[in-house]
KEDOMI-602050 format. One record per residue (C-alpha): residue in one letter; y, z, x. Coordinates in Angstrom, 3 decimals, decimal comma, padded with zeros to 6 digits, always signed. Layout:
<nodes>
+------+----------+----------+----------+
! code !        Y !        Z !        X !
+------+----------+----------+----------+
!    A !        Y !        Z !        X !
...
+------+----------+----------+----------+
</nodes>
This chain:
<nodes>
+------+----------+----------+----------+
! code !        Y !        Z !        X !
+------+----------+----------+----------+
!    X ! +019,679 ! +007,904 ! +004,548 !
!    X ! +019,671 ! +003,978 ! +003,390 !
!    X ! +016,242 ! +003,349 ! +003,875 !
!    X ! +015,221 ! -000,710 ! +003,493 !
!    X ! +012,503 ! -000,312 ! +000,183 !
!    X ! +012,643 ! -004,157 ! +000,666 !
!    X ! +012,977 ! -007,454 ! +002,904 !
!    X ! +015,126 ! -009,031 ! +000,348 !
!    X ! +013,555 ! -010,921 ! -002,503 !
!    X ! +013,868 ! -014,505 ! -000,828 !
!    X ! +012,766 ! -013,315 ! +002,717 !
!    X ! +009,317 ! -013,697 ! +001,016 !
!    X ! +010,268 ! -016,441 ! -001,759 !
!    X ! +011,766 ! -019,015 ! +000,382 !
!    X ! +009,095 ! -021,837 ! +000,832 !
!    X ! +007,616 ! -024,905 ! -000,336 !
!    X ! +006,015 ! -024,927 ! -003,601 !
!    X ! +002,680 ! -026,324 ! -003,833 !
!    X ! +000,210 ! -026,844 ! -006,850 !
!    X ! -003,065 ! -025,965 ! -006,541 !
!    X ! -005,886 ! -026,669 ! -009,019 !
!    X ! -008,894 ! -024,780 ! -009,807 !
!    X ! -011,534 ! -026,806 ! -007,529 !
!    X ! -009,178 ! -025,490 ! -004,879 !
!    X ! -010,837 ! -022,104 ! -004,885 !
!    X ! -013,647 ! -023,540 ! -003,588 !
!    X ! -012,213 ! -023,111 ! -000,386 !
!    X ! -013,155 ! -019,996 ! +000,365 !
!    X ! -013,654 ! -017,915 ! -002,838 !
!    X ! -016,293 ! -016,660 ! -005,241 !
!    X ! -015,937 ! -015,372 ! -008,638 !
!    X ! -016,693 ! -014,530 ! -011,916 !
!    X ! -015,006 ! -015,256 ! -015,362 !
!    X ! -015,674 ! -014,404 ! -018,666 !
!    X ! -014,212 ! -012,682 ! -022,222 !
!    X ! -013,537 ! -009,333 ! -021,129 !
!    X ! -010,983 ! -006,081 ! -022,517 !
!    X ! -009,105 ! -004,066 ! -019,733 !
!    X ! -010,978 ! -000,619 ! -019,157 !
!    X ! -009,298 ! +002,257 ! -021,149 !
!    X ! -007,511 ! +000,631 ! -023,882 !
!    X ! -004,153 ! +001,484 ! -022,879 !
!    X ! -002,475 ! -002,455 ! -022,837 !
!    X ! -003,915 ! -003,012 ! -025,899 !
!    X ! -001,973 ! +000,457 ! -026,844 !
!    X ! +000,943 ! -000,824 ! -025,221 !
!    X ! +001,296 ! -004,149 ! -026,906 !
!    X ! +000,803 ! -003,256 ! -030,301 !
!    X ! +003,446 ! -000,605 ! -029,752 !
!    X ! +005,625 ! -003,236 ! -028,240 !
!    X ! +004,863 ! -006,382 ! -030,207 !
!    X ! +002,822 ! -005,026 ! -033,205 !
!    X ! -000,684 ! -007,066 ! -031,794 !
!    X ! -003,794 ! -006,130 ! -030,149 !
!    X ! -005,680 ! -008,399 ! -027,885 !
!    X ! -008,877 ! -009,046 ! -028,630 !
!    X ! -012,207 ! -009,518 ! -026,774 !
!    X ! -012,458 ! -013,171 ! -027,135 !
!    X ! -008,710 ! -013,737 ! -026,561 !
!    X ! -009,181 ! -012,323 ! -023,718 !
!    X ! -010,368 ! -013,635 ! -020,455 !
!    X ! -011,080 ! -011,688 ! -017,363 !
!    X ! -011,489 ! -013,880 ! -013,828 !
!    X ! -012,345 ! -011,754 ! -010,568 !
!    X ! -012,016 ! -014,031 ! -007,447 !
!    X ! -012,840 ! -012,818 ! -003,894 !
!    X ! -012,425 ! -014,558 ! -000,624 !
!    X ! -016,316 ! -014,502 ! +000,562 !
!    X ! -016,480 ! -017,856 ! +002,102 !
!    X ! -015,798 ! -020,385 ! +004,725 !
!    X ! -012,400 ! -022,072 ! +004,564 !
!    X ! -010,900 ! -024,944 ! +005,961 !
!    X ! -007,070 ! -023,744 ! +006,980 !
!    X ! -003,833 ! -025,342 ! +006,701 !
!    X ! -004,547 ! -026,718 ! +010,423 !
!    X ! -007,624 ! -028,339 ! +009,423 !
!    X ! -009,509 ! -025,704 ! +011,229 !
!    X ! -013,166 ! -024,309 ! +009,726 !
!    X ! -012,939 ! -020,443 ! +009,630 !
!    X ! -015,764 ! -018,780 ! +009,115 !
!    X ! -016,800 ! -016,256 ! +005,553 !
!    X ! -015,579 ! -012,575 ! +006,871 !
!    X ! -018,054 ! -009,897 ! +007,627 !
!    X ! -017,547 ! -006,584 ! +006,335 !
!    X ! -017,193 ! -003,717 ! +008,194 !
!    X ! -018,699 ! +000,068 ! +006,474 !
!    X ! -015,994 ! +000,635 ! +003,635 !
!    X ! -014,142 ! -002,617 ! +004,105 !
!    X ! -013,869 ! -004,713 ! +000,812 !
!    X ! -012,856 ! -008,624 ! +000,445 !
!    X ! -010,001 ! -009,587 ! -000,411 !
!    X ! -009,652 ! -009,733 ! -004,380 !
!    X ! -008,078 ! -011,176 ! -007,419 !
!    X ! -008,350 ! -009,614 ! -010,459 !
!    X ! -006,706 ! -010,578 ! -013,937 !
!    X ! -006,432 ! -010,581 ! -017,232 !
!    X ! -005,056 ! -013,681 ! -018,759 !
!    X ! -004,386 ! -013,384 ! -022,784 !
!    X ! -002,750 ! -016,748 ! -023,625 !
!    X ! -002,640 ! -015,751 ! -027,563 !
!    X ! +000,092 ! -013,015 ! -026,259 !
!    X ! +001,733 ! -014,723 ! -023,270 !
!    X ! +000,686 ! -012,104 ! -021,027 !
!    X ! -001,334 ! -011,402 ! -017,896 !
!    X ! -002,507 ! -008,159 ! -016,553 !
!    X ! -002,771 ! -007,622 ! -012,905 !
!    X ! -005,812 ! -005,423 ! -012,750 !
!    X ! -007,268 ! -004,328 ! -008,804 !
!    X ! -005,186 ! -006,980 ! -005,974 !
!    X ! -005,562 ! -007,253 ! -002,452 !
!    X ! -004,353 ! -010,410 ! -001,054 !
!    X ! -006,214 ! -012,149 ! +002,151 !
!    X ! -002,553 ! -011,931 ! +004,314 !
!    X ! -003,037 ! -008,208 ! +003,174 !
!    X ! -006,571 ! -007,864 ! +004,327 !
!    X ! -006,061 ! -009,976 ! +007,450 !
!    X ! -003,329 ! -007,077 ! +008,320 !
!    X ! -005,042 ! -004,375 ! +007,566 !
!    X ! -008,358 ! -005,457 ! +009,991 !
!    X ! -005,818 ! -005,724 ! +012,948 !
!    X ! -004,446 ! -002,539 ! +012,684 !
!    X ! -007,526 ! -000,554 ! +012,051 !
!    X ! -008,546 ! -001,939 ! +015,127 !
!    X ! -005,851 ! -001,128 ! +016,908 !
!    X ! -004,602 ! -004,319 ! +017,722 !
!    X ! -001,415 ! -005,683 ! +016,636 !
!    X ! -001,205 ! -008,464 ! +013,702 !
!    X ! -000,467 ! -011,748 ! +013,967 !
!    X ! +002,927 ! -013,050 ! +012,538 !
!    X ! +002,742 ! -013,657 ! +008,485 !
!    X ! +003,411 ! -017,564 ! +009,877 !
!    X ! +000,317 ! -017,250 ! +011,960 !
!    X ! -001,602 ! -015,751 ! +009,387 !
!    X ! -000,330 ! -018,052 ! +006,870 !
!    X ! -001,402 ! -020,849 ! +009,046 !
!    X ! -004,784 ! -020,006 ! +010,495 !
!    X ! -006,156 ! -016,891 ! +008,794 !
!    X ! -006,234 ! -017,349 ! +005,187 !
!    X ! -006,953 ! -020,195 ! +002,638 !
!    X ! -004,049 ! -022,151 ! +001,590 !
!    X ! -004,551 ! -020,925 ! -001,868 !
!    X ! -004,250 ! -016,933 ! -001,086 !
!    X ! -001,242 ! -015,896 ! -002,577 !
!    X ! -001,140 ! -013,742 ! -005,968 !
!    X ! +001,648 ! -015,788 ! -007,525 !
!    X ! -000,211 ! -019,203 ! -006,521 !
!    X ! -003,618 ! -017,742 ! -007,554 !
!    X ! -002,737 ! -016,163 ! -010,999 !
!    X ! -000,392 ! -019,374 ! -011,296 !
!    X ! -003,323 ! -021,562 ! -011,348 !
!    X ! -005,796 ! -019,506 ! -013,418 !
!    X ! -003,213 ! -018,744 ! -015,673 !
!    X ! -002,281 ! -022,945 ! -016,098 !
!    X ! -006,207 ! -023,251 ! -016,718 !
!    X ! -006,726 ! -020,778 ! -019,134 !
!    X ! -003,074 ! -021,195 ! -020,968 !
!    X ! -003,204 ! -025,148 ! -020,686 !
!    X ! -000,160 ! -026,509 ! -022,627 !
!    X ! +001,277 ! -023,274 ! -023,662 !
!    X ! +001,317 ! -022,192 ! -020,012 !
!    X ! +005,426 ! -022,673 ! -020,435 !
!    X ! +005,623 ! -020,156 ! -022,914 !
!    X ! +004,107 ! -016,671 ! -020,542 !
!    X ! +006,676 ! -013,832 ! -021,421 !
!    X ! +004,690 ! -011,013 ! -019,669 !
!    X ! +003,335 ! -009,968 ! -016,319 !
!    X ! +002,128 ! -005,875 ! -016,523 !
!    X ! +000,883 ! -004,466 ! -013,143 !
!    X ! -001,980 ! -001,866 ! -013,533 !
!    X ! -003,104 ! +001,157 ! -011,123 !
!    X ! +000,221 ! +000,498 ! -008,506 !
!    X ! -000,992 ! +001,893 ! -005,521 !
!    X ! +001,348 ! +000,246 ! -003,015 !
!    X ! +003,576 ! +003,572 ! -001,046 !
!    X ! +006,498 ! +001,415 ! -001,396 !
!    X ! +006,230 ! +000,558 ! -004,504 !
!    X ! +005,162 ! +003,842 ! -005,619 !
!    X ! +008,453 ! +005,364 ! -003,518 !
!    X ! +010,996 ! +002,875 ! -005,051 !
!    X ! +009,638 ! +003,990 ! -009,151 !
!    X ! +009,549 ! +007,907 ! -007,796 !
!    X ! +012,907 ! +007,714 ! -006,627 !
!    X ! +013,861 ! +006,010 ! -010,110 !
!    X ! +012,442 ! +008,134 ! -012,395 !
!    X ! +013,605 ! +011,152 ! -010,469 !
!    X ! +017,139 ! +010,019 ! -011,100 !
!    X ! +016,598 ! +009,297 ! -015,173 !
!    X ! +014,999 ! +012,761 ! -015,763 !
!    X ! +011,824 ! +012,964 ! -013,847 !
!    X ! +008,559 ! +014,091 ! -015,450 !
!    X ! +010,218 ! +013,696 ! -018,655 !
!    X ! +010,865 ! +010,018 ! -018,160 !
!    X ! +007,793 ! +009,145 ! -016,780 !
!    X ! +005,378 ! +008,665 ! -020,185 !
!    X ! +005,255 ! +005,573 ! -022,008 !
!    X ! +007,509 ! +003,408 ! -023,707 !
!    X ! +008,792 ! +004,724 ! -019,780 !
!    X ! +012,305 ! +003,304 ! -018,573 !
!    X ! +013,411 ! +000,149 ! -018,850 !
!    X ! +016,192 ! -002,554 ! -016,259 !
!    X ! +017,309 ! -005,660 ! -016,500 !
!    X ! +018,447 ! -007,118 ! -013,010 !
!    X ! +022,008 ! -006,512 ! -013,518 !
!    X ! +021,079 ! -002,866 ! -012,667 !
!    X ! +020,690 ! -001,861 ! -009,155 !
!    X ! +016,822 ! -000,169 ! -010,436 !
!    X ! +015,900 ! -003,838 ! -011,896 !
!    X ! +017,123 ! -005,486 ! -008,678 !
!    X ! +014,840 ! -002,636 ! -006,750 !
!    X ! +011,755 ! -002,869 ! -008,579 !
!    X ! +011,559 ! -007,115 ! -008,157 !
!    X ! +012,332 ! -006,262 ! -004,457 !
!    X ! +008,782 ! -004,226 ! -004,313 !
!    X ! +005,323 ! -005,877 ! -003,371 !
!    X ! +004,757 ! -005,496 ! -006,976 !
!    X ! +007,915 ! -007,231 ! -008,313 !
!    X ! +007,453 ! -010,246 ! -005,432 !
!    X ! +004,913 ! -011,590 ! -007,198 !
!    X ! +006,384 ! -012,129 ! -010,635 !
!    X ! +009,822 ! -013,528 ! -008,520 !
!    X ! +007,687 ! -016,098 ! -006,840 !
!    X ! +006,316 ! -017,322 ! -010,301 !
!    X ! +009,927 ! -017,571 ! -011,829 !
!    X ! +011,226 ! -019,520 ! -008,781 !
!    X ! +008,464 ! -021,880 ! -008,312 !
!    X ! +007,586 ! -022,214 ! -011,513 !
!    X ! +010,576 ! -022,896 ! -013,067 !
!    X ! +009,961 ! -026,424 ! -014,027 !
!    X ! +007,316 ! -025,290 ! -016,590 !
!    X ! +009,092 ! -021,994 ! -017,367 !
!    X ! +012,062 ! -022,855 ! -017,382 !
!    X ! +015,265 ! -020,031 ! -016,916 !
!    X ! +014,147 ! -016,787 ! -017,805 !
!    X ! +015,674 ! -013,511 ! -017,172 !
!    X ! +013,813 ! -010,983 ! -015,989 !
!    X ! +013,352 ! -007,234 ! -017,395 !
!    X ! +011,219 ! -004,469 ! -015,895 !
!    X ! +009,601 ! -001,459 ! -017,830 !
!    X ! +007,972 ! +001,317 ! -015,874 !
!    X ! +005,596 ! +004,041 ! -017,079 !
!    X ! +003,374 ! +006,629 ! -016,049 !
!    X ! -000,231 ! +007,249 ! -017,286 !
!    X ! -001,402 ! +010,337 ! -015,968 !
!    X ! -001,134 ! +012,524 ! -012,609 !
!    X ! -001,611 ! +008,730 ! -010,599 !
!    X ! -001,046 ! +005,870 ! -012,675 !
!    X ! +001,413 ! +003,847 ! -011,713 !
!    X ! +002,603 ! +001,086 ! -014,224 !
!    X ! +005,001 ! -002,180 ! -014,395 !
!    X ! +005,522 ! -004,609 ! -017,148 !
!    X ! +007,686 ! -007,285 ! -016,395 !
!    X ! +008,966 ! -009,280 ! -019,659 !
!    X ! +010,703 ! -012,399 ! -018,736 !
!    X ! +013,099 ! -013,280 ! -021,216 !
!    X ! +014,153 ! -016,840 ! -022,279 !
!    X ! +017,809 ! -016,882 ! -022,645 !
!    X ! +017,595 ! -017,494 ! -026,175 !
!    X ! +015,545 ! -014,584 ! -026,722 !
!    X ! +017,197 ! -010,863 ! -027,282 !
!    X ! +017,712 ! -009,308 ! -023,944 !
!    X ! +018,974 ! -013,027 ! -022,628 !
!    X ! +022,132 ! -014,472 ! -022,138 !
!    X ! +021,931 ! -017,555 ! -022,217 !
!    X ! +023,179 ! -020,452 ! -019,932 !
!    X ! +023,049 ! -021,011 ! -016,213 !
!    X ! +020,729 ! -022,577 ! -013,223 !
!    X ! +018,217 ! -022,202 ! -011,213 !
!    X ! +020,519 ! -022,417 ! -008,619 !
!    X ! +023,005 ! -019,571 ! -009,872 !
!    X ! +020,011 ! -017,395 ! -010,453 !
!    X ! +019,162 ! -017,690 ! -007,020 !
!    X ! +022,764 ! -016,960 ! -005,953 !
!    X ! +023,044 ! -014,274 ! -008,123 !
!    X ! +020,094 ! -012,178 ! -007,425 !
!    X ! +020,082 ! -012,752 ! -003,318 !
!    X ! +023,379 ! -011,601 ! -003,160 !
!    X ! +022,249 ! -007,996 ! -003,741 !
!    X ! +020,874 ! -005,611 ! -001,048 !
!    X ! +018,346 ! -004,220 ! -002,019 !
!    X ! +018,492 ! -000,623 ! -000,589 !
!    X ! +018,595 ! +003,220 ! -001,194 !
!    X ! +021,702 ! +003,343 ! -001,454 !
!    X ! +021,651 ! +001,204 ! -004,366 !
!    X ! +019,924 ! +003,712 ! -006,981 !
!    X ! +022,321 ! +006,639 ! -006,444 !
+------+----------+----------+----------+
</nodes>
């Protein structure tokens, strides 16, 4: 069976890049920010295994935006705050940003496009094209890469260049979920599954995988659009389990001068060289 885990990286990258600023969240989202640890301890655990330092409290800053308000859409169009139906939730962005370590933790995500989806189909009805919802349904700034993009600029400010990390925290996406089963099954199941976990680089077909997921996307978008202030980086993915459910990813995106990089190249051979792989099934046996 060659089952599709993925559209293709660029099917979902391919698109103007805009830059947003942090009065654009007025449009259509609340939220609260302040100096604030993850729950549980286990990235601070995880850095200071990885780079021998601990975040602290104060270096720290946790911002939770929801989309609870009006909007004006990319038509120009006023659409009305949502209403909640019993057990529905907005549609959230939560992160930790830790300039001091170059890193952001994606904490609890659901994106507006997401939520939009979701309402259709629990009412039965079929969903509008992502175009159409792009267009009509959400705020123009609803996407997690332009979203933690623009926090992270504000909180970062000149040293917004330098992030190296991007760790993803409770994964409960079924694809993405499927794609890091299916891996670790292959590299020794259970066994392979507790921290420091396994990790690819993109010249593996698992690397090329995991970017390919809804939780890989994200960090591609970031490294495309933002490659003016990031420069070339080359991407590496670690996975790891934390208990019976706990999915984890922590993308480390390696300058070329860095080890783990090569060195050289273009935006534009990047692009060539990572589209050029399907990313299916078929691919991690």
């Amino acid at each position: 069976m060659q089952r599709r885990f993925t559209r293709g990286i660029w099917a979902e990258c391919d698109s103007s890049v805009q830059d947003f600023r942090p009065q654009d969240f007025r449009n259509g989202w609340s939220g609260t920010d302040g100096n604030e640890l993850p729950p549980g301890g286990l990235w601070e655990t995880v850095f200071d295994r990885l780079l021998g330092k601990r975040p602290t409290k104060e270096q720290t800053f946790m911002v939770e935006v929801e989309q609870t308000r009006p909007f004006t859409n990319r038509q120009g169009q006023l659409v009305p705050a949502p209403v909640l139906q019993p057990l529905e939730q907005y549609a959230q962005y939560k992160q930790y940003y830790i300039p001091e370590l170059s890193a952001i933790i994606a904490d609890h995500n659901r994106s507006p496009a997401g939520w939009v989806k979701t309402r259709y189909i629990n009412a039965g009805r079929q969903p509008p094209s992502s175009q159409e919802i792009n267009d009509r349904h959400v705020p123009p700034l609803n996407r997690w890469s332009d979203v933690t993009w623009t926090l992270w600029k504000q909180k970062a400010g000149d040293n917004a260049k330098k992030l190296r990390y991007i760790a993803r925290s409770f994964i409960t996406n079924p694809e993405t979920k499927s794609v890091m089963s299916y891996i670790y099954d292959k590299h020794g199941g259970d066994n392979a599954k507790a921290f420091p976990g396994l990790e690819f680089g993109m010249n593996t077909p698992e690397g090329r995988a995991l970017l390919g997921t809804p939780n890989g996307i994200g960090t591609a978008r970031i490294l495309i659009d933002r490659a003016t202030e990031l420069g070339r980086r080359e991407p590496r993915v670690r996975i790891f389990n934390e208990g019976a459910n706990g999915f984890y990813m922590l993308w480390d995106m390696v300058p070329p001068n860095q080890p783990g990089g090569s060195g050289g190249g273009t935006r534009k051979a990047r692009r060539q060289r990572w589209s050029s792989e399907s990313l299916m099934s078929k691919d991690l046996k």
